[in-house]
Structures are given as structure tokens and as C-alpha cells.
N, C-alpha and C positions, 0 to 999 in steps of 0.2 A: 400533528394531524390526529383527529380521531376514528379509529377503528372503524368499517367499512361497514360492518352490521349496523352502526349507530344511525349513518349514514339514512342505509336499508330499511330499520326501522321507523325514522321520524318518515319518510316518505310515503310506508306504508298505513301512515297513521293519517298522514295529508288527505291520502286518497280515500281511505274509510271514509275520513271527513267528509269529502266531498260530494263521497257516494249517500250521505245522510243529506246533506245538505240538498242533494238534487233530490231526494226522496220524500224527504218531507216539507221541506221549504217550497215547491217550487214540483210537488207530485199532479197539480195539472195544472192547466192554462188559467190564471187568473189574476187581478190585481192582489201586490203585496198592500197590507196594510200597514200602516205605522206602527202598528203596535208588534204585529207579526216579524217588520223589519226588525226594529227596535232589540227583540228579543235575541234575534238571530244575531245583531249589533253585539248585543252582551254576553251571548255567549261563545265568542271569536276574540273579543278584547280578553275574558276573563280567564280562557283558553291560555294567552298570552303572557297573559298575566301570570299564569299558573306556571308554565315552562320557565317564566323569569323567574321565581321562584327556586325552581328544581336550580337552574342553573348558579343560582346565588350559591345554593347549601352543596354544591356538587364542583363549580369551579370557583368560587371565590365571589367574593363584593366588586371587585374590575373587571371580571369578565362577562358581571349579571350588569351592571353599569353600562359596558359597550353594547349588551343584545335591546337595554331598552332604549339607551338611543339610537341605534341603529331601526329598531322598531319607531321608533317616533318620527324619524327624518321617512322611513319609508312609507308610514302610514298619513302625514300630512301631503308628500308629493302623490300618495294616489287618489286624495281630496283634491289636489289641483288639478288631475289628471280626469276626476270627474266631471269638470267645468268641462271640456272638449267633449267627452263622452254624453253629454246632454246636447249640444250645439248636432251632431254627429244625429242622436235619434230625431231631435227636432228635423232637420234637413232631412230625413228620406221618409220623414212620418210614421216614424213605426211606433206602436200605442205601445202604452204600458206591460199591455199581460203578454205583449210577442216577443220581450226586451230579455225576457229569465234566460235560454237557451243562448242566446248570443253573449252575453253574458258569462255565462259559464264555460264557454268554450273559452272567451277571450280572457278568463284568468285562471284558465288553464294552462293558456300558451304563455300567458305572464311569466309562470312556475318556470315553463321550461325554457324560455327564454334569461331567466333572470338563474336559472342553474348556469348555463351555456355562459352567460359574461361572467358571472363568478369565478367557472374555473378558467378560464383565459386569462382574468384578474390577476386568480393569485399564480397563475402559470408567468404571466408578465411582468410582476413586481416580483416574484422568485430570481428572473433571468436577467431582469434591467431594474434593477433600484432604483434608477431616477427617471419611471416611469412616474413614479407617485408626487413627483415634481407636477408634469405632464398633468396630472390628475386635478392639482391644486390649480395649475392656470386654467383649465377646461371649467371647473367648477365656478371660476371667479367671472369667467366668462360666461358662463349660463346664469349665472344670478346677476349679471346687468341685462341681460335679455329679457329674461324673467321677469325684470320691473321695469322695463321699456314697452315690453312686447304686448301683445292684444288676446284674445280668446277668440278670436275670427277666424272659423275654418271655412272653406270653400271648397267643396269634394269634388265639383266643377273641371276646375284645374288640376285633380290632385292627379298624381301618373297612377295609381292603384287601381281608379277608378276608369282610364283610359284605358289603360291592359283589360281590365275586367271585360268591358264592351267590347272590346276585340276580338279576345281570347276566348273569353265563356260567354256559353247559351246561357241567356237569361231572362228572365221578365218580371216583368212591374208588378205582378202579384202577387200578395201575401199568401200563404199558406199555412195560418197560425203560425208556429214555434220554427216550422221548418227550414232547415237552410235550401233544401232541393227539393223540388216536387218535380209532376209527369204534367205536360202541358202537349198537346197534339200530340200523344204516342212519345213525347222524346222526356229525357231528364235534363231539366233544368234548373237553374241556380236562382232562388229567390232573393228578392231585395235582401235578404237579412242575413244572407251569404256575404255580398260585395259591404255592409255594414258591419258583417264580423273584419273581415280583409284589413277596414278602415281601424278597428280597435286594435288589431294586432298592430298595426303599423305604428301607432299613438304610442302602446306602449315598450314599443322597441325605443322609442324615441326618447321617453322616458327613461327608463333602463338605463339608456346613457349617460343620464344625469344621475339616478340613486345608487348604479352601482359603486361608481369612483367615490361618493361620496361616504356610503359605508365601509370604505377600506380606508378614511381619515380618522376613522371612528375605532375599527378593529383591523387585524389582518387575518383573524382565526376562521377559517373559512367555516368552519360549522356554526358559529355565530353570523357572520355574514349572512350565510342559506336560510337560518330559522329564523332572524328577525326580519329578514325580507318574504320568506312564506306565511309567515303569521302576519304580519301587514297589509298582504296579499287576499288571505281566506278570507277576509270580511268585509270584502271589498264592494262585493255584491251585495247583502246586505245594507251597507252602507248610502249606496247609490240608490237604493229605492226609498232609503230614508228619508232622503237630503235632498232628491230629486226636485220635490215641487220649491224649495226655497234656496237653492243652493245662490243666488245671489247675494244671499243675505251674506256671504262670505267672500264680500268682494276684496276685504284688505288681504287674505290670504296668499298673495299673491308674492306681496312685498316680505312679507313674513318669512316667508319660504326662499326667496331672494337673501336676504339676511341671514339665513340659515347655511344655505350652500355658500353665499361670501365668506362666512364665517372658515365652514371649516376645507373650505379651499384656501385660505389664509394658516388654516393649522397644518394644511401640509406642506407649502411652502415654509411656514419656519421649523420643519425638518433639517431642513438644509443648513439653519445654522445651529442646529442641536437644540433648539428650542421645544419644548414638549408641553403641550397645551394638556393635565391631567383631564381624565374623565369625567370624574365627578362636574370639573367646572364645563367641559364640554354638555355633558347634561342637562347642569342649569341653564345654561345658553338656552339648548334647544327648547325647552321645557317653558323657559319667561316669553320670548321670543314668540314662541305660538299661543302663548295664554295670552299675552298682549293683544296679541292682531285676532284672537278669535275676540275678545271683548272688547276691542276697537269695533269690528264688525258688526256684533252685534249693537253696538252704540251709536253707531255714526253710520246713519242711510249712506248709500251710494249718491245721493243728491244733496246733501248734509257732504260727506266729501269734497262731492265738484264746488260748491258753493266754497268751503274753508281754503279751497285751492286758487280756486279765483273769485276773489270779492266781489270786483266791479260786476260779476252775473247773478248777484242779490238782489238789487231794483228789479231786473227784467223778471226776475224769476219771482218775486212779493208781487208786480206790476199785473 
């Protein structure tokens, strides 16, 4: 375990971050521009990149190994995690320049929800070792879901959405940025309130899949927290980058699927002492997503259906 100031410090540093990032990224109401993103893009990776660094020359070549892949599995699943987060603003029509504040809160609560499993994590595989069994069939099991499964949400049905109507004042009106405003003398909770509710729940949901899966990767919990907060900080960024074309990354899906099969298969052969090193856990992850992002960009989403089912080439030339 590393010393409790280290702890203290990288947090403190998170937050600085954050408080820049609200300040100047996003110091008032307006559309991100791509270039604007872009920037903010590269300097969260390069951030990244920098601490993997430190951590090379400070703990070794294996333990800077585990923080970029763990950085990499956490930074692809919150590209998949975008896919929803677009469906989610499409469905309650919230524009572009009202998205920053929701946004920011909801990878906010990321931070501290993705603290909160961590230490359960390593509190649980401290007390039961063959939790991390547990880990590897849960993970094997999300990644057949993951390449079964659709991008179709329905907030409709969803219970967060039902409590919200219930429980909380609210209304249909936007208020710019705000999550509450004053409507006939009372306080009430703006669309972009019950639309944050919906982001936190997504990425709880998520959580459940990156955390088990970065403990296949390392067990050192301070590598764990920093390659999932730095995966995290440029998240937002990220999403207003990606936002108008994120389709174009339809194989991603399957990518990611093969990622978690992967090393939900390295934790199960714990058990017969079989130890999948780093370095090759790396390249996995590394090919694996270099693949499916230039499959994607290669092969339209209609160039797919067509190679998956032939016989809908006629109708579709016709």
C-alpha cells in the first residue's frame, strides 16, 4: 500500500484539474468546438501519459505496463459508455451548450463511485481470494452480452425515471445549465436534473464491468484509482468530440467484448497457476482496439450488415 499523502495528493491534483477544466473549458454557456475539444482531448491523454511515465521510472516497467492497461480498458469502455450517453441527450432533447454541467457532475460522481468499488475490490479479494474467480466468470459474462446486446435505451420504462415523477418537483423546462430552478415561487428540478440521475446510473453500471476487470490487470490499488481517474478526466472532452460521429465506431462494441473475454479468461487461469504476463496482456489490449477502431473506420455500419448477410445486396443495389 502506498502512503496516504500520495493518496491525498493525486486527488488534490484531480480536483485542481477539474476546477481548470470547469473554468476555462466550459467558463460559460456555449457550443464546444472541435478544435476546442480536441485540445482539451490532448491535454488529459498527454497528462496520462505523463504519470505513466513517472510511474515507469518510480515503480518499475510492470507496474507502468499494468497503469496503461488498465488506462486503456478503462478509457475504451467509457467510449462505449458514450454510445448511451448520446441516445440519453437525444431522448430528452437537451442541445449541446446545456450538456457541460451535466456532464461534469456525472464524472464527477464516476470519480467517486469508481473510488467506492475500488476499495470494496480490494477489501474483497484481501478477505476471499476466490472472489477474483467470481470476477473472471462475471467479466466473461458481460462480454457475451456486450456482443449480443443493443444500444437501446428507453428512459420510459426505466425505474429512476419513475421515482423521479414521483418523488421530485419538476418540469419540462430548461433553464440553461441548471439542474434546478424557481417555477411558480417553489424549487424545482429541471430536465437536466432527472438526465444527470440517468448518467450516474449508466455509470454505475458500467463500474461493474471496469472495475473487476482492472483488478485482472493489477491488484495495486493505487494503480487501479489513477488509471481509472485518468481515463475518467477526459471523458468530457472526449464526448463533445466524438459526439456528432460516434456511429462511425460501431465495431467497438465487439472490440471491447474481446477485451473483457480476454482477461476474464486471465483470471480464471489463476486457478490453475497460470499467469498471462503483462506485457502480452498489453498487446492484446492494444491490437484488439487498434483493430476494431480501423475496422470501423473501414467498413460503414451498412458495408457490415451487407458482409453479414449477403442475400440483402440485391435489395439493397435494387
Amino acid at each position: 500500500m502506498e502512503p496516504w499523502y500520495l493518496y491525498a495528493g493525486f486527488i488534490a491534483f484531480v480536483i485542481a484539474m477539474l476546477l481548470i477544466d470547469l473554468k476555462f473549458f466550459h467558463a460559460e454557456e456555449h457550443d464546444p468546438t472541435p478544435r476546442e475539444s480536441g485540445i482539451w482531448v490532448g491535454v488529459w491523454v498527454g497528462l496520462a501519459v505523463v504519470f505513466g511515465i513517472i510511474v515507469f521510472f518510480w515503480k518499475g516497467p510492470t507496474s507502468a505496463a499494468e497503469y496503461f492497461a488498465g488506462y486503456l480498458i478503462e478509457y475504451s469502455l467509457s467510449v462505449d459508455n458514450m454510445f448511451v450517453f448520446v441516445l440519453i441527450f437525444n431522448y430528452f432533447k437537451v442541445e449541446l451548450k446545456h450538456q457541460h454541467q451535466v456532464l461534469f457532475f456525472g464524472i464527477l460522481g464516476a470519480m467517486i463511485f469508481r473510488g467506492i468499488f475500488i476499495i470494496l475490490g480490494v477489501a474483497l479479494i484481501k478477505q476471499f481470494e476466490w472472489i477474483i474467480y467470481v470476477f473472471g466468470a462475471f467479466l466473461i459474462y458481460s462480454a457475451v452480452k456486450i456482443a449480443r446486446g443493443t444500444q437501446e435505451v428507453h428512459p420510459e420504462d426505466n425505474p429512476i425515471l419513475k421515482f423521479a415523477q414521483r418523488r421530485i418537483h419538476s418540469t419540462t423546462r430548461f433553464d440553461g445549465q441548471k439542474l434546478f430552478t424557481i417555477e411558480d415561487g417553489k424549487r424545482v428540478a429541471t430536465p437536466l436534473f432527472v438526465v444527470l440521475l440517468f448518467i450516474e446510473l449508466t455509470d454505475i453500471v458500467f463500474a461493474i464491468d471496469s472495475i473487476p476487470a482492472i483488478f485482472a490487470i493489477t491488484r495495486d490499488p493505487f494503480i487501479v484509482l489513477t488509471s481509472n481517474v485518468f481515463a475518467i478526466l477526459g471523458l468530457r472532452a472526449l464526448y463533445f468530440l466524438l459526439a456528432d460521429f460516434m456511429d462511425r465506431f460501431h465495431l467497438l462494441k465487439y472490440g471491447l467484448a474481446v477485451i473483457l473475454g480476454f482477461v476474464g479468461v486471465k483470471m480464471l487461469l489463476l486457478s490453475l497457476h497460470i499467469k498471462i504476463p503483462i506485457l502480452l496482456s498489453l498487446g492484446v489490449i492494444v491490437g484488439v482496439l487498434a483493430v476494431t477502431i480501423f475496422l470501423s473506420l473501414k467498413l460503414t455500419a451498412r458495408e457490415q450488415h451487407e458482409l453479414v448477410d449477403p442475400e440483402s445486396e440485391p435489395a439493397n443495389r435494387g
